[in-house]
Backbone of each chain as ProteinMPNN parsed JSONL, in Angstrom:
{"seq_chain_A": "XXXXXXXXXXXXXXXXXXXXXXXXXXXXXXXXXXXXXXXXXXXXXXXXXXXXXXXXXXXXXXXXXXXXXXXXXXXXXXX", "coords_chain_A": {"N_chain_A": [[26.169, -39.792, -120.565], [27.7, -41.55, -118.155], [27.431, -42.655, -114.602], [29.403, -45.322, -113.433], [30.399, -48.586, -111.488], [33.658, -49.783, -111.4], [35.245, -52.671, -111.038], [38.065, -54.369, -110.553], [39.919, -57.679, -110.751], [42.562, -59.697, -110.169], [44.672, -60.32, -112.946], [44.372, -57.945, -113.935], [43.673, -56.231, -111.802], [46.292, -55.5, -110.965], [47.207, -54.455, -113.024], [45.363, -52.329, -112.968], [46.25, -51.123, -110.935], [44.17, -50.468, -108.351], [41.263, -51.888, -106.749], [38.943, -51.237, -106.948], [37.057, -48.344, -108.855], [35.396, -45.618, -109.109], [33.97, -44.678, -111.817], [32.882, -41.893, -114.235], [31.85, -41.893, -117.458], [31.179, -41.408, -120.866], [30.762, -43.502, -122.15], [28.604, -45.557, -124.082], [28.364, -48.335, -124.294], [29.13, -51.119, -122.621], [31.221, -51.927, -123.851], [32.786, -50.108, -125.147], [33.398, -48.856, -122.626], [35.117, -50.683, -121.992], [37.139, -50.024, -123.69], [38.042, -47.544, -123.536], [38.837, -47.477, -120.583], [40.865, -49.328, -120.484], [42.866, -48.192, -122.335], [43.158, -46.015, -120.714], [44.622, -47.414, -118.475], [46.924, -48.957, -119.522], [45.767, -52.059, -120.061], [46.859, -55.597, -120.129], [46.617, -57.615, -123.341], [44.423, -59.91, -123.339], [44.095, -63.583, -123.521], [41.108, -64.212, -123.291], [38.262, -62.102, -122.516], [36.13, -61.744, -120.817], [32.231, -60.413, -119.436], [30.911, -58.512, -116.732], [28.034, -57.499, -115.436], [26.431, -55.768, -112.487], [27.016, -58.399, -111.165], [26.078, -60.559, -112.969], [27.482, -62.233, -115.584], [27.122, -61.117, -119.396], [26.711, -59.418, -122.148], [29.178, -57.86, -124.72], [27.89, -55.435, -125.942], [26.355, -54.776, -124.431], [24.5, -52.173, -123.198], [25.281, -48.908, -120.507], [24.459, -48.262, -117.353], [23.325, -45.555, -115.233], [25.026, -46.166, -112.049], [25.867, -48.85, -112.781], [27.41, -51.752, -111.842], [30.267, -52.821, -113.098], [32.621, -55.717, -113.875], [34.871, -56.899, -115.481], [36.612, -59.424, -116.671], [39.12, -61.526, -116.695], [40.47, -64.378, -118.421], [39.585, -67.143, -116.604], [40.493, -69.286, -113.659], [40.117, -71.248, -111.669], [39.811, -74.188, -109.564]], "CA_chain_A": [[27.103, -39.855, -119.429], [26.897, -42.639, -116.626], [28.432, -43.026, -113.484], [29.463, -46.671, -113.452], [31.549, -48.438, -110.588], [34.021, -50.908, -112.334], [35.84, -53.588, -109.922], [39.112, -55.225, -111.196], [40.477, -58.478, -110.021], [43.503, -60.458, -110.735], [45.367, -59.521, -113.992], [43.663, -56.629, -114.463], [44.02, -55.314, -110.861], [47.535, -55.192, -111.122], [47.207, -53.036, -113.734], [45.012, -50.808, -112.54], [46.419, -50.08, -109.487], [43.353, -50.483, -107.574], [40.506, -52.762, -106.492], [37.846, -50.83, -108.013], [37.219, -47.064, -109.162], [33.675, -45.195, -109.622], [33.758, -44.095, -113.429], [32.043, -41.315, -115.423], [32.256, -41.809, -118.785], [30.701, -41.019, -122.154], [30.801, -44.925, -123.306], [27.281, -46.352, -124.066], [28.136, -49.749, -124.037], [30.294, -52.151, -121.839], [32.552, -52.445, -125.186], [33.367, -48.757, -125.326], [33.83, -48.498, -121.444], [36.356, -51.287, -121.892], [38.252, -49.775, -124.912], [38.529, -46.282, -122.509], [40.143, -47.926, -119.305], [42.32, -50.34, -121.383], [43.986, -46.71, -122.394], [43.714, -45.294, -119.607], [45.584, -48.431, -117.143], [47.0, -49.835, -120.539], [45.504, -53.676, -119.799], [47.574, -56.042, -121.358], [45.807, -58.286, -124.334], [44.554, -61.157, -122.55], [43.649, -64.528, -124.749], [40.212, -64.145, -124.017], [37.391, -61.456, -121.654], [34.228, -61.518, -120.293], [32.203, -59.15, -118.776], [29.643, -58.747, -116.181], [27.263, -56.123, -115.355], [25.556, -56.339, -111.635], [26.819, -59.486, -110.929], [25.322, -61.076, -114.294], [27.709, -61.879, -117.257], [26.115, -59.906, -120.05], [27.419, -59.402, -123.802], [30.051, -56.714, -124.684], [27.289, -54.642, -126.579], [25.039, -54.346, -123.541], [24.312, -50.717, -122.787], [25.524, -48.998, -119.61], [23.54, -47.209, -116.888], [23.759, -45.078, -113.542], [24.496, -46.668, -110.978], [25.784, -50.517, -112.396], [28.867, -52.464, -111.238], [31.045, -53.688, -114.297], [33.323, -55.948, -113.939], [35.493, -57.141, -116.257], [36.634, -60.793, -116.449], [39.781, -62.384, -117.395], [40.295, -66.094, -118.106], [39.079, -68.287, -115.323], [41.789, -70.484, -113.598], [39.871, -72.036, -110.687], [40.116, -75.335, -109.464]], "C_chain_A": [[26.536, -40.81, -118.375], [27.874, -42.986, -116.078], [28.38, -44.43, -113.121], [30.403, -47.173, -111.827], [32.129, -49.9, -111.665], [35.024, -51.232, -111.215], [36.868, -54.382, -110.989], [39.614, -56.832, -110.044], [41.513, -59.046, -110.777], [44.779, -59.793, -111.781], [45.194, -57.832, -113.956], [43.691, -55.593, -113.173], [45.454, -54.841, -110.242], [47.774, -54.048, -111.719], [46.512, -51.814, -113.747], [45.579, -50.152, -111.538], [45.396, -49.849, -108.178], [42.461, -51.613, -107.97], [39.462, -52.626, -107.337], [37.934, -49.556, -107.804], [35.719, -46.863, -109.606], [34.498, -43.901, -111.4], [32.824, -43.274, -114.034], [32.416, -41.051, -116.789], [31.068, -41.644, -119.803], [30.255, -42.249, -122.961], [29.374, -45.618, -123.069], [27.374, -47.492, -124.248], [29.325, -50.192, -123.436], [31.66, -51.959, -122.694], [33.358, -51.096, -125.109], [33.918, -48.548, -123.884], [35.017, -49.59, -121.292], [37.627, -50.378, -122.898], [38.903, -47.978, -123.81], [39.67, -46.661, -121.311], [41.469, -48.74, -119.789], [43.139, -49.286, -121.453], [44.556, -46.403, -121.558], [44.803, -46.352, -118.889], [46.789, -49.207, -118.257], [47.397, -51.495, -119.724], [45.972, -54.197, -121.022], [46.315, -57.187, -122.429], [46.299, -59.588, -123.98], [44.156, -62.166, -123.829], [42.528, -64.689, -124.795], [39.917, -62.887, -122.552], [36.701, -61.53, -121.823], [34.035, -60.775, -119.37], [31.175, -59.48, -118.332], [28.66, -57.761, -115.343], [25.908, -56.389, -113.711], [25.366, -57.32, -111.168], [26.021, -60.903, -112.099], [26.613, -60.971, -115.08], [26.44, -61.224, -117.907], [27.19, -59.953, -121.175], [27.895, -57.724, -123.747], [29.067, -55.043, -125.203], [25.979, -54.029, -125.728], [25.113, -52.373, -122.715], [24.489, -50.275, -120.989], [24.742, -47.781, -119.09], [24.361, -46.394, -115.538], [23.955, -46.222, -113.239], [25.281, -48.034, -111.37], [27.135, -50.448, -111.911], [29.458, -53.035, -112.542], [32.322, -54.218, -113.792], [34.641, -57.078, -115.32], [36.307, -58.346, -115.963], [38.154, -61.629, -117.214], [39.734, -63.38, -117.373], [40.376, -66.667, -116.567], [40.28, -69.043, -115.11], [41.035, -71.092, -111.686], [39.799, -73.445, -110.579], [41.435, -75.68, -109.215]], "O_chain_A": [[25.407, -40.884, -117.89], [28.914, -43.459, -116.535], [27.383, -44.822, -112.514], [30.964, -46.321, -111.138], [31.475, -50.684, -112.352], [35.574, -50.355, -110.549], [36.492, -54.898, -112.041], [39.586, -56.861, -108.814], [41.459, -58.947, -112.003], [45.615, -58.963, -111.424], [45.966, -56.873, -113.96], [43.725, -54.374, -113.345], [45.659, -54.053, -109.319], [48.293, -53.008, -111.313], [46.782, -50.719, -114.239], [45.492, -48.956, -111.261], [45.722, -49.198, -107.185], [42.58, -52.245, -109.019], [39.053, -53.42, -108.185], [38.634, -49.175, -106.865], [35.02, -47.649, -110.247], [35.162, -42.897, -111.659], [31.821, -43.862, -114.439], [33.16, -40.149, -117.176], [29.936, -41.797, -119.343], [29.631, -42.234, -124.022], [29.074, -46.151, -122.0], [26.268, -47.997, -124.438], [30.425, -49.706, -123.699], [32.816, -51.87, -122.28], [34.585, -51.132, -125.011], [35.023, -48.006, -123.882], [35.875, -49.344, -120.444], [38.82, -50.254, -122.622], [40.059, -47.614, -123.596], [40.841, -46.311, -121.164], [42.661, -48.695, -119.482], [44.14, -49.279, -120.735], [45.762, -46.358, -121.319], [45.948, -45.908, -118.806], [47.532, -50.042, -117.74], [48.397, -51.968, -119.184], [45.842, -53.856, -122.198], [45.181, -57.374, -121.989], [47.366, -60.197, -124.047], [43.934, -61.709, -124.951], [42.116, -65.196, -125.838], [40.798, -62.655, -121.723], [36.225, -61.445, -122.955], [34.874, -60.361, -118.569], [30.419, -60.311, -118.834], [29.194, -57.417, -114.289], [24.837, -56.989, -113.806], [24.273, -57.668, -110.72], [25.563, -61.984, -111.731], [27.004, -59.833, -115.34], [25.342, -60.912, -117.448], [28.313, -60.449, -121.071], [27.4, -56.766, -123.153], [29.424, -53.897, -124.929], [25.066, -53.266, -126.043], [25.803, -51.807, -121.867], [23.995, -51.037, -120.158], [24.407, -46.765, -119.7], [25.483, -46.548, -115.057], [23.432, -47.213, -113.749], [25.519, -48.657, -110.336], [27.821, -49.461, -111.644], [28.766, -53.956, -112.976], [33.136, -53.431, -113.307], [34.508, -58.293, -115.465], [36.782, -58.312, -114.828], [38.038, -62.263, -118.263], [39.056, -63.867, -116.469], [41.215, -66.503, -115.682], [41.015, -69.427, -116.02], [41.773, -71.218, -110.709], [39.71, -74.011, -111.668], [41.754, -76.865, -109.111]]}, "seq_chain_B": "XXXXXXXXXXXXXXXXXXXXXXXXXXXXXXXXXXXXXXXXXXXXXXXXXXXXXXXXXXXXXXXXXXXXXXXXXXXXXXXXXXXXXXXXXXXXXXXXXXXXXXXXXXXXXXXXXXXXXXXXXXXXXXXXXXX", "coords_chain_B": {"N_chain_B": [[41.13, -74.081, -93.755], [39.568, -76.993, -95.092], [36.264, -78.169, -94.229], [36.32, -81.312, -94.272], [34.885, -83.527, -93.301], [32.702, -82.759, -92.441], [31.449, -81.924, -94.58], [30.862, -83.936, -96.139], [29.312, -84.855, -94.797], [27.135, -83.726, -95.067], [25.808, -84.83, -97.464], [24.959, -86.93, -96.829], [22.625, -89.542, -96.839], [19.856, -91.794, -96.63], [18.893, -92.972, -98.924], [20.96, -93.059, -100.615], [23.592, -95.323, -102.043], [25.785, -94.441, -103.088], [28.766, -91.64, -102.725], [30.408, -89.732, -104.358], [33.328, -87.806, -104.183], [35.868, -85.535, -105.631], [38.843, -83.454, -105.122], [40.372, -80.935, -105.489], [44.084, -80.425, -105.508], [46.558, -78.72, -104.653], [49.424, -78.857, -106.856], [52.911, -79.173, -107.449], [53.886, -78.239, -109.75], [53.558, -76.471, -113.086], [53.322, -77.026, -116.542], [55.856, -77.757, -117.104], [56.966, -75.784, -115.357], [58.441, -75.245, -111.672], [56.61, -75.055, -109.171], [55.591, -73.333, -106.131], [54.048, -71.922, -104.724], [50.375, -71.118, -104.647], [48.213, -68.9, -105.197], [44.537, -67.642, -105.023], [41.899, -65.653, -106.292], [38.649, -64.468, -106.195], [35.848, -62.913, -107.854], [33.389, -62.396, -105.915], [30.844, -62.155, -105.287], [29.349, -63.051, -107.871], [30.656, -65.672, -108.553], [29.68, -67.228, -106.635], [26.898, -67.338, -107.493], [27.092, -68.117, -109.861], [28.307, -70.727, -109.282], [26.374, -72.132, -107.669], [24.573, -72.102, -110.071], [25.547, -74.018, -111.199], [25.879, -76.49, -109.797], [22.698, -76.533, -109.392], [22.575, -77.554, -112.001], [23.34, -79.64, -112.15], [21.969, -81.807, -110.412], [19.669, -81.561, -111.819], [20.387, -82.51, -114.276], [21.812, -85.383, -113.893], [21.076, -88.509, -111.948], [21.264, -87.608, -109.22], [21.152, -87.026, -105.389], [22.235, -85.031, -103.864], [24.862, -82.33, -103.751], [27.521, -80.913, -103.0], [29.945, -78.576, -103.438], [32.994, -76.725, -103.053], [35.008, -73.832, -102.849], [38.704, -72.915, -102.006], [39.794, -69.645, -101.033], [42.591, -67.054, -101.388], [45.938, -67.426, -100.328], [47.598, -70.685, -100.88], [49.433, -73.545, -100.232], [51.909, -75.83, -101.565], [50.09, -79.355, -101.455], [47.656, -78.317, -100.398], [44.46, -78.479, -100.228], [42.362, -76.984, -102.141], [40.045, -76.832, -103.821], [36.88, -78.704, -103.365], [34.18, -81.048, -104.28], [31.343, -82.685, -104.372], [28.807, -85.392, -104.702], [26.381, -87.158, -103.862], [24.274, -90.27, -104.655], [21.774, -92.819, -105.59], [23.386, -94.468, -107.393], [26.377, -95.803, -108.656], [26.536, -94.822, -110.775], [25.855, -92.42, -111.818], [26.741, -90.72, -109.871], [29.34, -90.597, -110.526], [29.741, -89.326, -112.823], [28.208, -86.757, -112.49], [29.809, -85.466, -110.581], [32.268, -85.206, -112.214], [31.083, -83.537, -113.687], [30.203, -81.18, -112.798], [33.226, -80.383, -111.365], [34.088, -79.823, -113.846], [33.027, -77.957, -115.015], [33.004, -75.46, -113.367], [35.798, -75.344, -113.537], [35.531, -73.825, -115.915], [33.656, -71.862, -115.891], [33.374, -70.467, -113.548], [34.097, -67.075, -111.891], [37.35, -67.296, -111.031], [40.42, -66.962, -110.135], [43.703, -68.068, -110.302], [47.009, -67.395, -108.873], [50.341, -68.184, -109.677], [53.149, -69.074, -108.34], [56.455, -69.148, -109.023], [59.457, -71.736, -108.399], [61.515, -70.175, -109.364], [61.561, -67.615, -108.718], [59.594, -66.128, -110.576], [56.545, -65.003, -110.85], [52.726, -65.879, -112.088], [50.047, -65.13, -113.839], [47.566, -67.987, -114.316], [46.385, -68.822, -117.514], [46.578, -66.783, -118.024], [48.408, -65.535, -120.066], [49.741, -63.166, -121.481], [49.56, -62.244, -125.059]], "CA_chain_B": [[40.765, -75.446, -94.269], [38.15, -77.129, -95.449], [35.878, -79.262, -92.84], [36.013, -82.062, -95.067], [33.804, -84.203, -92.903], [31.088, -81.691, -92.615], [30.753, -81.428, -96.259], [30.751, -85.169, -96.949], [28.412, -85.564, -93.987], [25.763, -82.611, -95.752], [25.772, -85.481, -98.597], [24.15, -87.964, -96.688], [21.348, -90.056, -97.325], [19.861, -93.116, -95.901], [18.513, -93.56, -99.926], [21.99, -93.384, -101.684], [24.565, -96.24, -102.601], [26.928, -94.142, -103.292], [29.136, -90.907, -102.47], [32.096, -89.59, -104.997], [34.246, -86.406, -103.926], [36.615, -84.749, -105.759], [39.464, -82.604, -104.52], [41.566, -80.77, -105.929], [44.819, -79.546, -104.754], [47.811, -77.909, -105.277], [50.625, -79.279, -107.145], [54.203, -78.896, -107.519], [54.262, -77.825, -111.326], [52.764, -76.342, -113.904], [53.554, -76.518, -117.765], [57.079, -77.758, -116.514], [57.763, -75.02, -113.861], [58.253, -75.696, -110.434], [55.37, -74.318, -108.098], [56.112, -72.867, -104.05], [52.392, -71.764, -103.796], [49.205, -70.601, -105.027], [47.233, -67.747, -104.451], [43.261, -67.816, -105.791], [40.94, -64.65, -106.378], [37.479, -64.578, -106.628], [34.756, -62.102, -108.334], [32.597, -63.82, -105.244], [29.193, -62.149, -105.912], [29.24, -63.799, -109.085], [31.512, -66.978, -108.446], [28.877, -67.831, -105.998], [25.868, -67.25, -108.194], [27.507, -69.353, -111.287], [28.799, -72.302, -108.42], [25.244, -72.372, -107.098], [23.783, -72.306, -110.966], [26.449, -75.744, -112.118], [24.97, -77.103, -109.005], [21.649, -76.814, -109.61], [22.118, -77.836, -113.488], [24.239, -81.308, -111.884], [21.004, -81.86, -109.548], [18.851, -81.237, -112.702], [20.847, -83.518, -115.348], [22.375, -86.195, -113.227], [20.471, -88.292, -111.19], [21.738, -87.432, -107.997], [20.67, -86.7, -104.616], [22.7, -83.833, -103.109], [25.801, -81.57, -104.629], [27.915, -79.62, -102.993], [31.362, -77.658, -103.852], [33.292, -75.573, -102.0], [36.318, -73.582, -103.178], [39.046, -72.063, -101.358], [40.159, -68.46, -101.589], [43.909, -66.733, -100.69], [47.496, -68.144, -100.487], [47.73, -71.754, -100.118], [50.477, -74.099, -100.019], [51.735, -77.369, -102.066], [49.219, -80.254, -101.32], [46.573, -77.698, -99.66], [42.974, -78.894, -100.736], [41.969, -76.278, -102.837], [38.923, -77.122, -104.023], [36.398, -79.964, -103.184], [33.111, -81.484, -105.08], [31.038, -84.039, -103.777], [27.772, -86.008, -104.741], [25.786, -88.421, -103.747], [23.454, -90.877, -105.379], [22.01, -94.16, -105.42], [24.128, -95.127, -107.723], [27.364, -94.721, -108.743], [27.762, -94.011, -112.232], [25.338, -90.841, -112.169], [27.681, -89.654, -109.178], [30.91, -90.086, -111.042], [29.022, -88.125, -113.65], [27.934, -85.731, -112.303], [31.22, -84.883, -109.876], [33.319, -84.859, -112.864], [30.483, -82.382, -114.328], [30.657, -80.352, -111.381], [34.667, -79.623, -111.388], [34.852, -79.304, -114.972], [31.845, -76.411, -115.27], [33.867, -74.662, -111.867], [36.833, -74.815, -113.857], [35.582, -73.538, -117.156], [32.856, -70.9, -115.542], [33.245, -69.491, -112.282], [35.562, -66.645, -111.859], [38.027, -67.153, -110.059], [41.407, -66.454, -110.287], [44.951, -68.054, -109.574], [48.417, -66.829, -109.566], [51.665, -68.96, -109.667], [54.766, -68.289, -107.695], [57.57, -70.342, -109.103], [60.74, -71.619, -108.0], [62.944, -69.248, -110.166], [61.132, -66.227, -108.092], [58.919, -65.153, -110.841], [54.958, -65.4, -110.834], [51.725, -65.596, -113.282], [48.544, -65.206, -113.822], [46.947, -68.652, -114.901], [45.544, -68.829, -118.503], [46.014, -64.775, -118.709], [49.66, -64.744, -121.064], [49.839, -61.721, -123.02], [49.089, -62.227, -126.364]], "C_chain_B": [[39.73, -75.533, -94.206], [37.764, -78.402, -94.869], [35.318, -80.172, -93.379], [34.827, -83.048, -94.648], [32.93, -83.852, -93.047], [30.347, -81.901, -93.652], [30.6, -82.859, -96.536], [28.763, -85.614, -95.975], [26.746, -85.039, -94.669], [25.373, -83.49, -96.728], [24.754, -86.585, -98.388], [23.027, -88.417, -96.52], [20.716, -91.456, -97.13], [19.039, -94.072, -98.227], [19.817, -93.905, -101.232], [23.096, -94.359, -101.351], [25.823, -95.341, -102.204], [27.644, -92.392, -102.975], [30.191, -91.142, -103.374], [32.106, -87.998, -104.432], [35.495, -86.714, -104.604], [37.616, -83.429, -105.14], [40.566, -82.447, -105.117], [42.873, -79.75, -105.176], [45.871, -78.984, -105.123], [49.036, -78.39, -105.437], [52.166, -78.552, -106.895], [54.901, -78.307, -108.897], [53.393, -77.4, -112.159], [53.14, -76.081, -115.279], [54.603, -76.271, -117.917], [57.71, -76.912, -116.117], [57.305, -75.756, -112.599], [57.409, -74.407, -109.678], [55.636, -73.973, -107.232], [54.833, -73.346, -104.187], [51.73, -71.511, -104.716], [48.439, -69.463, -104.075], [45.774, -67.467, -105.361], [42.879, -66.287, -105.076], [40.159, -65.087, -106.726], [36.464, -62.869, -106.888], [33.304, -63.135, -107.03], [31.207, -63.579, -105.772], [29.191, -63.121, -106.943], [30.26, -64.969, -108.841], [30.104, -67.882, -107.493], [27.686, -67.961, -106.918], [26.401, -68.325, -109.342], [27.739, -70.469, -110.55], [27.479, -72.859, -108.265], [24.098, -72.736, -108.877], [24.056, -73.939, -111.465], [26.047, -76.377, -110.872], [23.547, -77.997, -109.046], [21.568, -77.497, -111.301], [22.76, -79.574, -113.353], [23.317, -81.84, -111.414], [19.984, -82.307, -111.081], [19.017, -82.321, -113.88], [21.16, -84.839, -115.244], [21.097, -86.868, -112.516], [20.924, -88.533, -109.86], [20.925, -87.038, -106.792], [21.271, -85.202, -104.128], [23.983, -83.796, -103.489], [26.282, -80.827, -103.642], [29.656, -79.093, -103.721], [31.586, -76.38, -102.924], [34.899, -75.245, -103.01], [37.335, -72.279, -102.576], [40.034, -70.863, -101.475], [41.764, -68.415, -100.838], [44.736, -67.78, -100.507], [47.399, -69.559, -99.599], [49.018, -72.584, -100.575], [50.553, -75.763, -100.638], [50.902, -78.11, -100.82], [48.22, -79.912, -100.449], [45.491, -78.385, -100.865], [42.624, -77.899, -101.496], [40.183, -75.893, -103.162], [37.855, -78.746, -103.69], [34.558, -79.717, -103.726], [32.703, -82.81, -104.819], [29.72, -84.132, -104.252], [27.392, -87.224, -104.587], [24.215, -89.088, -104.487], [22.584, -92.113, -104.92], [22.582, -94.616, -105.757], [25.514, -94.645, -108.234], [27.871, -94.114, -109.963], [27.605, -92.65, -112.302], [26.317, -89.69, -111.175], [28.698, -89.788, -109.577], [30.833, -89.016, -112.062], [29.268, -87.042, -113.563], [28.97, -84.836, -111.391], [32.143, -84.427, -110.664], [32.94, -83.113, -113.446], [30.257, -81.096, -113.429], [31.944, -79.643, -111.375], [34.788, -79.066, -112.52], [34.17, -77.855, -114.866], [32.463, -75.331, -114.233], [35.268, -74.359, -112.507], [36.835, -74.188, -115.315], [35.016, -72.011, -116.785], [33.074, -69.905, -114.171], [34.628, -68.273, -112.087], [35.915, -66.803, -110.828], [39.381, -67.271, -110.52], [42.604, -67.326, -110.103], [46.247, -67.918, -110.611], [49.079, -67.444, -109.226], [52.386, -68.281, -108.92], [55.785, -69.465, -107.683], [59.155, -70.265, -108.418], [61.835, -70.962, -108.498], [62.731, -67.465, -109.799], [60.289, -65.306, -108.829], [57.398, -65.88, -110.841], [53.876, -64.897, -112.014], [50.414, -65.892, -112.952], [48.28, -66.499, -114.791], [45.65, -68.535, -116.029], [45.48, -67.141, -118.836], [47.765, -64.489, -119.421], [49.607, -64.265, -122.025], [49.921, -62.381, -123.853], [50.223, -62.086, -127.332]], "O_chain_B": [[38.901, -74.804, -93.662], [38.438, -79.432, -94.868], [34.095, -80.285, -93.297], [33.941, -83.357, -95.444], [32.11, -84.427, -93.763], [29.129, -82.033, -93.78], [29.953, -82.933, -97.581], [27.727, -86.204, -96.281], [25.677, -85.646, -94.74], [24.306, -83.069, -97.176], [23.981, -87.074, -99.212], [22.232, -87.653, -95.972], [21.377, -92.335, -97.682], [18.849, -95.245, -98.548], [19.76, -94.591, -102.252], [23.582, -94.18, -100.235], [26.612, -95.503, -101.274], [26.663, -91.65, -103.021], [30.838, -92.188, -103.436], [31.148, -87.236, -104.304], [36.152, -87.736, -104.404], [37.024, -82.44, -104.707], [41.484, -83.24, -105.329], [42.721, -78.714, -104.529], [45.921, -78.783, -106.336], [49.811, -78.451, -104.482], [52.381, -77.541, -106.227], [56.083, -78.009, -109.068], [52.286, -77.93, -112.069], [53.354, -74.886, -115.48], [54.984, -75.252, -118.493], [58.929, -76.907, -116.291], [56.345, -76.502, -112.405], [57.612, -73.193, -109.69], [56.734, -74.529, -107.21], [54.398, -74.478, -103.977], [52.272, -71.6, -105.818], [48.215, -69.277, -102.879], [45.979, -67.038, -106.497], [43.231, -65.82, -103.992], [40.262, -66.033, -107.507], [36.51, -61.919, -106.105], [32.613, -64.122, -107.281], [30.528, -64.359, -106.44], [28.934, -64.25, -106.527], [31.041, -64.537, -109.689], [29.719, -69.016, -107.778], [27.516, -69.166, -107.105], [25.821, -69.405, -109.455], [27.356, -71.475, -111.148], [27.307, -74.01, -108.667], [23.096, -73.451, -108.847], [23.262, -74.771, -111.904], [25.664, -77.441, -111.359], [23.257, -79.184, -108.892], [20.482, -77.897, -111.72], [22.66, -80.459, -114.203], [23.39, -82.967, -111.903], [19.675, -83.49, -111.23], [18.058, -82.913, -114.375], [20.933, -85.585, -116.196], [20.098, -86.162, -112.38], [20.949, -89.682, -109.42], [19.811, -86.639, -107.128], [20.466, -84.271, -104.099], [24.546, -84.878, -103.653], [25.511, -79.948, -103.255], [30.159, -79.713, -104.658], [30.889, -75.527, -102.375], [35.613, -76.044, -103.615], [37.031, -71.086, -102.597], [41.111, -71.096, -102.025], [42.185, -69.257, -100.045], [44.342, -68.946, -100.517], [47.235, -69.721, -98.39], [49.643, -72.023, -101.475], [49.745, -76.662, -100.407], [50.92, -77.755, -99.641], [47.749, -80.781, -99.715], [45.735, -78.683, -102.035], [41.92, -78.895, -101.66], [39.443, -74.977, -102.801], [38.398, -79.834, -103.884], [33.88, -78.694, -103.627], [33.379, -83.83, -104.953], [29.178, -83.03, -104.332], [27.927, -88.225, -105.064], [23.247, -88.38, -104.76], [22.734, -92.412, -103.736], [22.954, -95.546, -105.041], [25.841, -93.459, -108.278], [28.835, -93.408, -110.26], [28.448, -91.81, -112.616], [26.588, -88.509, -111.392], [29.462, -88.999, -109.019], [31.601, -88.061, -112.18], [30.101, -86.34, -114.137], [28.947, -83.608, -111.477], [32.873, -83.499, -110.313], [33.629, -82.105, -113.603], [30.19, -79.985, -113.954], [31.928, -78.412, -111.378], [35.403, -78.004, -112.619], [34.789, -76.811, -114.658], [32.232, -74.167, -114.558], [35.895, -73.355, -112.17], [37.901, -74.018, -115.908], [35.634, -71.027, -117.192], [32.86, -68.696, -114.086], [35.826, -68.553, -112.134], [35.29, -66.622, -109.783], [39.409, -67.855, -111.604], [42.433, -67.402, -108.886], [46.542, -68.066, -111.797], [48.793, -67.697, -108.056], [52.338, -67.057, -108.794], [55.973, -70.353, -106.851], [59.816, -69.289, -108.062], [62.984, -71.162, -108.102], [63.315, -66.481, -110.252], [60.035, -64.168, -108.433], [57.203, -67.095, -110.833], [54.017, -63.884, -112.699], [49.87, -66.615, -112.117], [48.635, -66.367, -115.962], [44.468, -68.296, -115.782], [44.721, -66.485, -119.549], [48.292, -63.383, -119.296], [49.468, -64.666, -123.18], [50.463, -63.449, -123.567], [50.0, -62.052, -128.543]]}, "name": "protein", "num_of_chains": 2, "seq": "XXXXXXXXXXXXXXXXXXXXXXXXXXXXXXXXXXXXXXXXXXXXXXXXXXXXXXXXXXXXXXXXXXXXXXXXXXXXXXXXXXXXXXXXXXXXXXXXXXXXXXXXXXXXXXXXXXXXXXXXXXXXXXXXXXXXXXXXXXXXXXXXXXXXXXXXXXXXXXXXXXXXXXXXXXXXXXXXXXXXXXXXXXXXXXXXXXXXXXXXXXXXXXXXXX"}
């Protein structure tokens, strides 16, 4: 179990409904804590995501602790 | 807005030739719709940390003197500045270089966000259509 905080922006904060939300969940890696909220907010299937843990991208398989920040990344459109 | 002088002036150098800036701004179309506005999000913690890394890797690869980029957040308006990218050099090929290498890495890497609002009243998320 780990209390995560997960921050949405853009796409994805539409669909949640909020900015960000503190999370306790059961999911030991980034990958699993995505496949949970996707349910829960159902996020639509973007063409690609990245993810970032503490301000750090980080790979989908990276293990989650107390305490981090995840945020979750849809395609880039700056510039 | 963005205090375009300022930022050109942070560039200068009594050893470089040359100065290129980039700026990009906000059109009238996209992917033949018509545009109103724009509205940009940023992940900033991290937008800043990745801006400040393609910086230092333009500094590092290029040979340039001084880099900056600036990019601007919330609802802006056809032919608002958007974004701007500037370096200076001695010379000028390494700063066309490295300016181009600058916008592109900002527009491939950094998050940041924008949403459309077209003239037929509906709006999108850039590069995020459902699947």
């Amino acid at each position: 179990m780990a209390r995560v905080r997960v921050e949405y922006f853009a796409v994805l904060r539409e669909h949640a409904g909020c900015s960000h939300e503190q999370v306790e969940t059961q999911a030991a890696t980034v990958r699993a804590l995505f496949e949970e909220l996707e349910a829960r907010h159902g996020f639509p299937r973007l063409p690609s995501l990245k993810v970032a843990v503490n301000a750090e991208f980080c790979g989908w398989e990276r293990p989650l602790s107390d305490g981090d920040t995840v945020v979750f990344i849809p395609p880039v459109a700056g510039g | 807005m963005l205090d375009e002088a300022r930022l050109s002036a942070s560039l200068d150098d009594p050893s470089c030739g040359a100065l290129v800036v980039f700026q990009g701004r906000v059109r009238n179309h996209n992917e033949g719709r018509r545009v109103l506005r724009l509205e940009y999000e940023a992940y900033e913690a991290l937008a800043q940390k990745e801006g400040d890394r393609i910086l230092g890797e333009a500094l590092e690869r290029f040979s340039i003197v001084h880099a900056a980029c600036v990019h601007r957040l919330g609802s802006l308006s056809l032919g608002d500045a958007a974004v701007w990218a500037g370096v200076s050099a001695h010379h000028r090929g390494d700063a066309f270089a490295a300016c181009r290498y600058i916008i592109d890495e900002v527009k491939a890497r950094v998050p940041i966000w924008k949403k459309e609002f077209y003239a037929d009243g509906e709006s999108g998320w850039v590069n995020c259509q459902v699947r």
